[in-house]
One Martini backbone bead per residue (centre of mass of N, CA, C, O) as a GRO file, in nm:
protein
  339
    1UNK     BB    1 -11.364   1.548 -12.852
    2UNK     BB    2 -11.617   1.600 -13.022
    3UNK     BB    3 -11.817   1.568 -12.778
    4UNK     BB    4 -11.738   1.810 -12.624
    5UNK     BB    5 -11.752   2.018 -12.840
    6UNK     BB    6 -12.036   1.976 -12.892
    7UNK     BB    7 -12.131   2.094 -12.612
    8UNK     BB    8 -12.016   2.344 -12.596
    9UNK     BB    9 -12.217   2.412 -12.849
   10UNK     BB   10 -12.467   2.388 -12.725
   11UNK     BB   11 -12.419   2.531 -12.522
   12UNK     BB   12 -12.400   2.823 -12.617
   13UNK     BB   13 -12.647   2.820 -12.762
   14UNK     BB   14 -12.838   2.812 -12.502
   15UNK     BB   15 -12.731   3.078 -12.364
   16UNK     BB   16 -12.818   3.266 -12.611
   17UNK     BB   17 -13.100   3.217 -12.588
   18UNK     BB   18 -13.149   3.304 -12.289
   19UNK     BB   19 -13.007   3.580 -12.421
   20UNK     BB   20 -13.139   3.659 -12.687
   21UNK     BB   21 -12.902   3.557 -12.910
   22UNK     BB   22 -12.980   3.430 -13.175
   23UNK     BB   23 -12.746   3.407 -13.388
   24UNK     BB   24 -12.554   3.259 -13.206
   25UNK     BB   25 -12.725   3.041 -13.186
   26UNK     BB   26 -12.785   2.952 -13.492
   27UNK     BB   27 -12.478   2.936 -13.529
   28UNK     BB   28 -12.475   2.655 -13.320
   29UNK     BB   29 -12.670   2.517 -13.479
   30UNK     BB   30 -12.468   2.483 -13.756
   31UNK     BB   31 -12.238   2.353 -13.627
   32UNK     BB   32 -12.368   2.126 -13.439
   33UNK     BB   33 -12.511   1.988 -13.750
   34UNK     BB   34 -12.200   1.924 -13.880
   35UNK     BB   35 -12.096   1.729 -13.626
   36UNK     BB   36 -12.390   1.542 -13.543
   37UNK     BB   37 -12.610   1.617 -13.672
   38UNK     BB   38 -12.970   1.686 -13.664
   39UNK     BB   39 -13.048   1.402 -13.476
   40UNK     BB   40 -12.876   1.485 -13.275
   41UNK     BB   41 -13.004   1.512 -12.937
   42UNK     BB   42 -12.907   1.798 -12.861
   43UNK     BB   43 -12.965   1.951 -13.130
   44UNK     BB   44 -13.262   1.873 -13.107
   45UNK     BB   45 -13.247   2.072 -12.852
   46UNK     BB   46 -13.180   2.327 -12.950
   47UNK     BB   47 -13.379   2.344 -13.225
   48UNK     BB   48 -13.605   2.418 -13.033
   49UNK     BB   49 -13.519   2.670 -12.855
   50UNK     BB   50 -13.473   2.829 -13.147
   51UNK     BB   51 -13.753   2.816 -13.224
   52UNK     BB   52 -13.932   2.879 -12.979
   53UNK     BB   53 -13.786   3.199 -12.976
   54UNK     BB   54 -13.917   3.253 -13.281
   55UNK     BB   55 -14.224   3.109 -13.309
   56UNK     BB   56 -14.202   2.811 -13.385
   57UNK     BB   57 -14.380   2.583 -13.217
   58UNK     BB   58 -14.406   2.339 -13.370
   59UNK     BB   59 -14.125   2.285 -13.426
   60UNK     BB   60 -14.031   2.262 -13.122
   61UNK     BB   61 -14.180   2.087 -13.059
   62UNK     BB   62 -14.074   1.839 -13.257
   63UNK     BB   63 -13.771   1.848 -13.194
   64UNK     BB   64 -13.830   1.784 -12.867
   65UNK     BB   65 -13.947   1.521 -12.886
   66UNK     BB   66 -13.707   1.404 -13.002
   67UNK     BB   67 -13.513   1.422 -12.794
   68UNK     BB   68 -13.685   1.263 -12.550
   69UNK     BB   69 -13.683   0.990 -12.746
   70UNK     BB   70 -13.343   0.958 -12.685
   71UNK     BB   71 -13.264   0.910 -12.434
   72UNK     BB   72 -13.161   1.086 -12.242
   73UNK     BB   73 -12.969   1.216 -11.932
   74UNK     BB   74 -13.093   1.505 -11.965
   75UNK     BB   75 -13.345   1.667 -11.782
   76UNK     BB   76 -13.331   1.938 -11.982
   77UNK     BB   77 -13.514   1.808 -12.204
   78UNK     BB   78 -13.725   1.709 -12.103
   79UNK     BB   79 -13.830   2.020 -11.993
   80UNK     BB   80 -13.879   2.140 -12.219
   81UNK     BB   81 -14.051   1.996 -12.309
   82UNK     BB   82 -14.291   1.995 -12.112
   83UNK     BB   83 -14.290   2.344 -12.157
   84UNK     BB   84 -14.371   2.382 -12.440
   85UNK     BB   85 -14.634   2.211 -12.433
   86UNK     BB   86 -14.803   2.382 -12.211
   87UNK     BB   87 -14.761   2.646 -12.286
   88UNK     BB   88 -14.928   2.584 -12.561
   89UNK     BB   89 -15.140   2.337 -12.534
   90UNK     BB   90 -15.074   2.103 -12.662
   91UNK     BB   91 -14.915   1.778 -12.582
   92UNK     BB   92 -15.013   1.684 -12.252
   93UNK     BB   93 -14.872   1.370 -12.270
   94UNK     BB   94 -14.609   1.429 -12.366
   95UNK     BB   95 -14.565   1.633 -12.109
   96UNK     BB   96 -14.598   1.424 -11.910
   97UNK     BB   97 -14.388   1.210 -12.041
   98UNK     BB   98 -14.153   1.406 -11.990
   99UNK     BB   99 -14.144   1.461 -11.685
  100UNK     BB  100 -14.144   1.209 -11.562
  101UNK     BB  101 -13.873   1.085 -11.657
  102UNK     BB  102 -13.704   1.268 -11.479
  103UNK     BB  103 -13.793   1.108 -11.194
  104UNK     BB  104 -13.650   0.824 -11.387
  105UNK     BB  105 -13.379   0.946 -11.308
  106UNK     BB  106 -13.073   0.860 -11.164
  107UNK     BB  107 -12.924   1.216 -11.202
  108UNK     BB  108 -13.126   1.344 -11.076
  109UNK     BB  109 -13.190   1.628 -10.970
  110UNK     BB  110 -13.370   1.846 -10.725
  111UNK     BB  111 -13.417   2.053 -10.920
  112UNK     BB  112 -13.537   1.865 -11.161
  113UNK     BB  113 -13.754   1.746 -11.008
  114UNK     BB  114 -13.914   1.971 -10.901
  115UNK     BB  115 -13.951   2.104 -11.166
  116UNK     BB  116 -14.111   1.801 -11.272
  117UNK     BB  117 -14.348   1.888 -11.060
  118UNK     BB  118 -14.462   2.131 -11.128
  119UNK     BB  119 -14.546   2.048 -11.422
  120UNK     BB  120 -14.754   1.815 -11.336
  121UNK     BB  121 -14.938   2.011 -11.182
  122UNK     BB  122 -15.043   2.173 -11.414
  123UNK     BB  123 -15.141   1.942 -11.588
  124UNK     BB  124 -15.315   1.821 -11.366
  125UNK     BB  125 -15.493   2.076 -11.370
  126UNK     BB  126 -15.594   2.060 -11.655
  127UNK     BB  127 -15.755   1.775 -11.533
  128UNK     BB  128 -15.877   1.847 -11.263
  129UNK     BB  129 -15.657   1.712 -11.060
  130UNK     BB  130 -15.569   1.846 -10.782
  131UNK     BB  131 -15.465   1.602 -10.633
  132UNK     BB  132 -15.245   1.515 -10.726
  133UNK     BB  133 -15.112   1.809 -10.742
  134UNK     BB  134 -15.089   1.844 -10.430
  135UNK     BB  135 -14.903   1.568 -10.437
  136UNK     BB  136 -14.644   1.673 -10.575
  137UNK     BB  137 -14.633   1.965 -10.417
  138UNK     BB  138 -14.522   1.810 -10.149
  139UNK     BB  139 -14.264   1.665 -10.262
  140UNK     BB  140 -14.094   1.884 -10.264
  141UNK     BB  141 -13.850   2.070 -10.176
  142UNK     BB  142 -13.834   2.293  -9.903
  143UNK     BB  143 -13.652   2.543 -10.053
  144UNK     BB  144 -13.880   2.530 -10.286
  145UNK     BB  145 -14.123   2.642 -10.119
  146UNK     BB  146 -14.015   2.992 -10.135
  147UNK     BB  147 -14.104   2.999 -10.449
  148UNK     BB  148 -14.274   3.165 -10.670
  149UNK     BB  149 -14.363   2.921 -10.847
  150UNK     BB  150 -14.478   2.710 -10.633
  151UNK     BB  151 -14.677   2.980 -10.476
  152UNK     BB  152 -14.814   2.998 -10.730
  153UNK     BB  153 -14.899   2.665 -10.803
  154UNK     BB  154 -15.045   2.635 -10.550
  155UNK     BB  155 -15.238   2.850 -10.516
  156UNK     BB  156 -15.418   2.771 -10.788
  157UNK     BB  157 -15.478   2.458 -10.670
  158UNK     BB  158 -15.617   2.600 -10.411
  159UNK     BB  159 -15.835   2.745 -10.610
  160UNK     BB  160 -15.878   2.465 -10.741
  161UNK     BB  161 -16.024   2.350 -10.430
  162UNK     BB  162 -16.191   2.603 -10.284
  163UNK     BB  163 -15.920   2.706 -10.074
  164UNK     BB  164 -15.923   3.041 -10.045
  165UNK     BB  165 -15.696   3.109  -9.817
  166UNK     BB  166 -15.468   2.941  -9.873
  167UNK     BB  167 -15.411   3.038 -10.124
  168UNK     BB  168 -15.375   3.348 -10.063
  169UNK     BB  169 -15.122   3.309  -9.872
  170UNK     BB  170 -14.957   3.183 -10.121
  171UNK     BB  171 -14.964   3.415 -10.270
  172UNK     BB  172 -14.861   3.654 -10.120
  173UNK     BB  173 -14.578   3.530 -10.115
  174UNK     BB  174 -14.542   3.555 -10.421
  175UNK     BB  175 -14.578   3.863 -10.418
  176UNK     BB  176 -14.312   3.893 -10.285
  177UNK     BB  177 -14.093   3.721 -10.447
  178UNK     BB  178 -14.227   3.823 -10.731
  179UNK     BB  179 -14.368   4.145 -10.800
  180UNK     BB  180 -14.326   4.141 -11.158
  181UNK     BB  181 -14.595   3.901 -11.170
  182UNK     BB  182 -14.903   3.979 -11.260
  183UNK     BB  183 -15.002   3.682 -11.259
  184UNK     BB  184 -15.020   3.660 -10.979
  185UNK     BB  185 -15.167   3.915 -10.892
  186UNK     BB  186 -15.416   3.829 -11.039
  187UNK     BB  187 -15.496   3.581 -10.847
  188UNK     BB  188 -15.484   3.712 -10.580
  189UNK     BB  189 -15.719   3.888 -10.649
  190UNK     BB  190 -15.932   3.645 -10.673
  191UNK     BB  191 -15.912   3.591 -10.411
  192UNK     BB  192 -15.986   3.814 -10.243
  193UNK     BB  193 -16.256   3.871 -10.366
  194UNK     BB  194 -16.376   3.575 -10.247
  195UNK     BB  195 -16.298   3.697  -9.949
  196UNK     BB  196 -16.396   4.030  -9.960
  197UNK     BB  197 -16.161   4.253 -10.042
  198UNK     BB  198 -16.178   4.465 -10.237
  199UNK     BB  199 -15.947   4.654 -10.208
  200UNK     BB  200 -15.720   4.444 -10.235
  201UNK     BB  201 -15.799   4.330 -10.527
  202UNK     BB  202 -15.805   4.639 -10.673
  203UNK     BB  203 -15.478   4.694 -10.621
  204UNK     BB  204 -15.406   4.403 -10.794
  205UNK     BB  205 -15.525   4.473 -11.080
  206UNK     BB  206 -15.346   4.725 -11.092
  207UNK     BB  207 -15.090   4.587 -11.095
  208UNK     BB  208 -15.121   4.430 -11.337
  209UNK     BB  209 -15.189   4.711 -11.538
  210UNK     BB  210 -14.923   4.772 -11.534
  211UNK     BB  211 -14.741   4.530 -11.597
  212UNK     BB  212 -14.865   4.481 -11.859
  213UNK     BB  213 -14.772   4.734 -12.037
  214UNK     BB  214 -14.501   4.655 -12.053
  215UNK     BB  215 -14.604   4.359 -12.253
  216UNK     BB  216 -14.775   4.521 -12.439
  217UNK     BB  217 -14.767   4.631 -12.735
  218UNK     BB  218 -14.776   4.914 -12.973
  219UNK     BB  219 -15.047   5.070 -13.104
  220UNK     BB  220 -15.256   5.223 -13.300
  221UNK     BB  221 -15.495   5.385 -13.289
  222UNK     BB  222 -15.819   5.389 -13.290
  223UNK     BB  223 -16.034   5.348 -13.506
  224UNK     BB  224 -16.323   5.380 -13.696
  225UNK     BB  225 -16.331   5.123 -13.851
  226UNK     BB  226 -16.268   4.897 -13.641
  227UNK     BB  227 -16.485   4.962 -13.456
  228UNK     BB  228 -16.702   4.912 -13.621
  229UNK     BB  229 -16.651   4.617 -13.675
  230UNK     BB  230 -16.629   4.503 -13.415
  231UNK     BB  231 -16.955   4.576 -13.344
  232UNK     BB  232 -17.076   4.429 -13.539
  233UNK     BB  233 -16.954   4.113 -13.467
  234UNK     BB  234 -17.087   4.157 -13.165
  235UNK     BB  235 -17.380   4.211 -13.279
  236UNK     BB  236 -17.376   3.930 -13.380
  237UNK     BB  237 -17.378   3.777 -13.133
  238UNK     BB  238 -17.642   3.847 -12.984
  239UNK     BB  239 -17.815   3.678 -13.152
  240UNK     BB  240 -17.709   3.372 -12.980
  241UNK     BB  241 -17.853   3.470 -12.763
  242UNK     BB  242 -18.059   3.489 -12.526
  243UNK     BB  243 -18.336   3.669 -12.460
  244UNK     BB  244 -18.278   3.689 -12.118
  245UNK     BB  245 -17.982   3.808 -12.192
  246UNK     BB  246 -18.029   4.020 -12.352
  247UNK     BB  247 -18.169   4.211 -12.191
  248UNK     BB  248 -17.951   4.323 -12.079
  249UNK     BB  249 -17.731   4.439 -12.308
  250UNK     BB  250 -17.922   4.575 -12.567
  251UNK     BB  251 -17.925   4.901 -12.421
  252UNK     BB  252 -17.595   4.899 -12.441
  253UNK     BB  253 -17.332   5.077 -12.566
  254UNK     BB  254 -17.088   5.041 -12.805
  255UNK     BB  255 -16.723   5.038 -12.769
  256UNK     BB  256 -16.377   5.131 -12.815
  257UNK     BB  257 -16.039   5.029 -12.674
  258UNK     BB  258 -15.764   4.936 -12.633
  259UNK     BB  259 -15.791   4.928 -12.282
  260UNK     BB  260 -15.834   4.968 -12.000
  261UNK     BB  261 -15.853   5.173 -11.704
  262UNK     BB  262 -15.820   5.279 -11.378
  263UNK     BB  263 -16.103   5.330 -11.353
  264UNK     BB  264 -16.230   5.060 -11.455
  265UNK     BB  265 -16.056   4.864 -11.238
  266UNK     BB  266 -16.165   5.015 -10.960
  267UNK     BB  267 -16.465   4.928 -11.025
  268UNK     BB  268 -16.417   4.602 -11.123
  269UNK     BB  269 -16.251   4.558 -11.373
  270UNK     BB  270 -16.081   4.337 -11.573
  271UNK     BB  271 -15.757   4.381 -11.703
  272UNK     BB  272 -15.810   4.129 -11.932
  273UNK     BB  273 -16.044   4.160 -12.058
  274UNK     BB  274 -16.265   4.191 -12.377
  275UNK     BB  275 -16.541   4.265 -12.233
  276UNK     BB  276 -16.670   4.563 -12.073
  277UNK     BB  277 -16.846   4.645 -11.823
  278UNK     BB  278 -17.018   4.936 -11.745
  279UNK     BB  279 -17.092   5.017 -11.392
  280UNK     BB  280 -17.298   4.827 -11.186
  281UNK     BB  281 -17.260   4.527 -11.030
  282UNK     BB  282 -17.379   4.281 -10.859
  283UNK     BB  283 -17.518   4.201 -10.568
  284UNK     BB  284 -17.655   4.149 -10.232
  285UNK     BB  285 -17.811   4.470 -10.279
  286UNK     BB  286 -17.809   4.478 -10.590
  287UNK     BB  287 -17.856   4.535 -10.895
  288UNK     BB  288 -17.786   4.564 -11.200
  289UNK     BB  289 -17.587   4.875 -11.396
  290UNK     BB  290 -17.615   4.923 -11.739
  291UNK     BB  291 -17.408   5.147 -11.969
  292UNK     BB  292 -17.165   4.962 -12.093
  293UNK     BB  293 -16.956   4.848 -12.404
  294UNK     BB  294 -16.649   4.700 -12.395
  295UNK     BB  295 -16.371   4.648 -12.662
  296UNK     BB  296 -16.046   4.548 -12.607
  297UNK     BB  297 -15.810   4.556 -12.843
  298UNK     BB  298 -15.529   4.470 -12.788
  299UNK     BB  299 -15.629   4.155 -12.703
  300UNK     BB  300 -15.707   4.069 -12.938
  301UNK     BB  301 -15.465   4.103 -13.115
  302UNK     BB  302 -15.256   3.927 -12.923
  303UNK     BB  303 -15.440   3.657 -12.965
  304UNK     BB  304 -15.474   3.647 -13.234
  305UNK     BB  305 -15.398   3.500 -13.573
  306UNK     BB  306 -15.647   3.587 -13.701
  307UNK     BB  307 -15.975   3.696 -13.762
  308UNK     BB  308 -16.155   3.428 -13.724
  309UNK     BB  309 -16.094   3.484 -13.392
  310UNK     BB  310 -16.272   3.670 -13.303
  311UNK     BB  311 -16.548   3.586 -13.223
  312UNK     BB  312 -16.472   3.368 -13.015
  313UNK     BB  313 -16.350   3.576 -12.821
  314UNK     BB  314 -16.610   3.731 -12.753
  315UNK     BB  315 -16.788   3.517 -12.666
  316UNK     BB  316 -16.571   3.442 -12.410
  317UNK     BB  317 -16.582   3.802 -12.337
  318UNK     BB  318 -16.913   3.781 -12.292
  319UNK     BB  319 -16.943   3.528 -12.079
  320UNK     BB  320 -16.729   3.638 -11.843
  321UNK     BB  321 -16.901   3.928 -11.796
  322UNK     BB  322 -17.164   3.789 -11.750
  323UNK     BB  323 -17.064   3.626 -11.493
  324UNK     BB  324 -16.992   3.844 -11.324
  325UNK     BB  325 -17.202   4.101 -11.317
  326UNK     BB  326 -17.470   3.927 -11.291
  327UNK     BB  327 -17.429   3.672 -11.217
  328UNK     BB  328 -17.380   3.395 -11.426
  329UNK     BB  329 -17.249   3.106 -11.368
  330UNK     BB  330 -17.365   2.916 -11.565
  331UNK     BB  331 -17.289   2.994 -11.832
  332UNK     BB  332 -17.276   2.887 -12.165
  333UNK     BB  333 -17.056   2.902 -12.449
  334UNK     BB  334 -17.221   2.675 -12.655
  335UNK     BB  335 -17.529   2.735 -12.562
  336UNK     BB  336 -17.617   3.005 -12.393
  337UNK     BB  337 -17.701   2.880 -12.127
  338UNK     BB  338 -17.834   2.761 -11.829
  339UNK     BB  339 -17.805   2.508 -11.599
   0.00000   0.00000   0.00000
């Protein structure tokens, strides 16, 4: 009677998280560590994904861990426990043997082995392992082969193995599937790009455009203060750049605004990017003609945990455009120049 009670609280409880409903959460985690204990698995299983919740991370991580470690025999345990590690990239080895553990359940369900079987192929492409991601994703089940998740993180692993038609092919069921999801749209157009669809590309970023709006925070207008600062920071970022690099955007004004606008990414800009040239970037019939440099607010603010972090995001997203508008496809983040 006892373990019956703990698990209908702890159901309570992980519904309660589905719906957003903290408090009821919260409510059930503290009947269910009174009757079976902090320690208990399922216990730290509630404890874990009202952390993730909260955005207490590392506790959710930790909490996650522990309950894995207590080797359950429920597969949806393992399964929290290495998506909210890959999901922060945190310690993907551990995520990885939390997905693993699913497969070698002797009652694990095809949807919880399936669910186990995308997390290890996200996990296997985050170490550039494409061709195992691949042969996971080949064993899921047929059912399973029509859902958005599928068809979004298979065509993500043929455009990291170069397959860029196959990718595209997959990405459109994807964003068949699931229309209102933006990352699968902007994968989608990164493959049209590179397979010259400029049309089709630039509709799919516009899409993103949109979708994204719905979930970036309402920040105050772009201040003059802030814009300065910013403004200072990147200026003092190009002092670290080769003199070869420097000279592309050294005489192009640089401004603040808070995010993309529908007219800079109609013209080729990244919808996500930090740092926005403003122009016609290079093709294979004419050279690049930059007119300005944008640093994009609201992405910054969204990136950031401390102000310490914006240099970093700034040399990332100015090497990300320099990488895409000028075609430098060598530069590196590390050494500023070109292999």
């Amino acid at each position: 009677m006892k373990q019956q009670s703990l698990d209908a609280i702890v159901d309570r409880g992980l519904a309660a998280v589905d719906d957003d409903d903290l408090k009821t959460a919260e409510d059930a985690l503290e009947e269910a560590a009174r009757l079976g204990g902090e320690n208990h698995v399922r216990v730290l299983h509630l404890a874990g994904m009202v952390a993730w919740a909260q955005g207490r991370l590392d506790q959710a991580a930790g909490y996650l861990m522990q309950a894995a470690d207590g080797a359950p025999e429920d597969p949806q345990i393992y399964l929290d426990c290495a998506e909210c590690l890959l999901s922060h990239d945190q310690d993907l080895d551990e995520a990885e043997a939390a997905a693993r553990a699913v497969l070698r359940l002797e009652k694990a369900d095809t949807d919880s082995i399936d669910q186990a079987r995308l997390l290890l192929a996200q996990i296997r492409l985050s170490d550039d392992d494409t061709e195992e991601a691949l042969e996971l994703l080949e064993g899921i089940s047929a059912e399973r082969k029509g859902d958005a998740a599928y068809l979004s993180i298979h065509g993500f692993v043929l455009m990291n193995s170069g397959r860029t038609q196959e990718a595209a092919e997959s990405l459109k069921g994807a964003v068949a599937a699931d229309p209102e999801d933006p990352d699968v749209h902007y994968w989608y157009g990164q493959a049209l790009e590179v397979l010259g669809d400029v049309v089709g590309a630039r509709a799919e970023m516009l899409k993103v455009l949109e979708l994204d709006a719905r979930d970036l925070e309402d920040h105050e207008p772009v201040s003059d203060e802030l814009a300065e600062d910013l403004r200072g920071q990147f200026e003092a970022l190009l002092e670290d750049i080769p003199d070869q690099v420097l000279k592309l955007v050294a005489s192009a004004p640089i401004t603040v605004q808070a995010r993309p606008t529908a007219t800079q990414v109609q013209a080729g800009a990244d919808p996500r990017a930090l740092v926005t040239f403003v122009g016609r970037a290079r093709t294979d019939d004419a050279e690049a003609r930059l007119d300005s440099i944008v640093l994009m607010r609201d992405f910054l603010l969204d990136e950031i945990e401390g102000d310490e972090d914006i240099p970093e995001l700034l040399m990332v997203g100015l090497v990300d455009e320099l990488r895409r508008f000028f075609r430098l496809d060598g530069l590196e983040v590390a050494t500023g120049t070109e292999d």
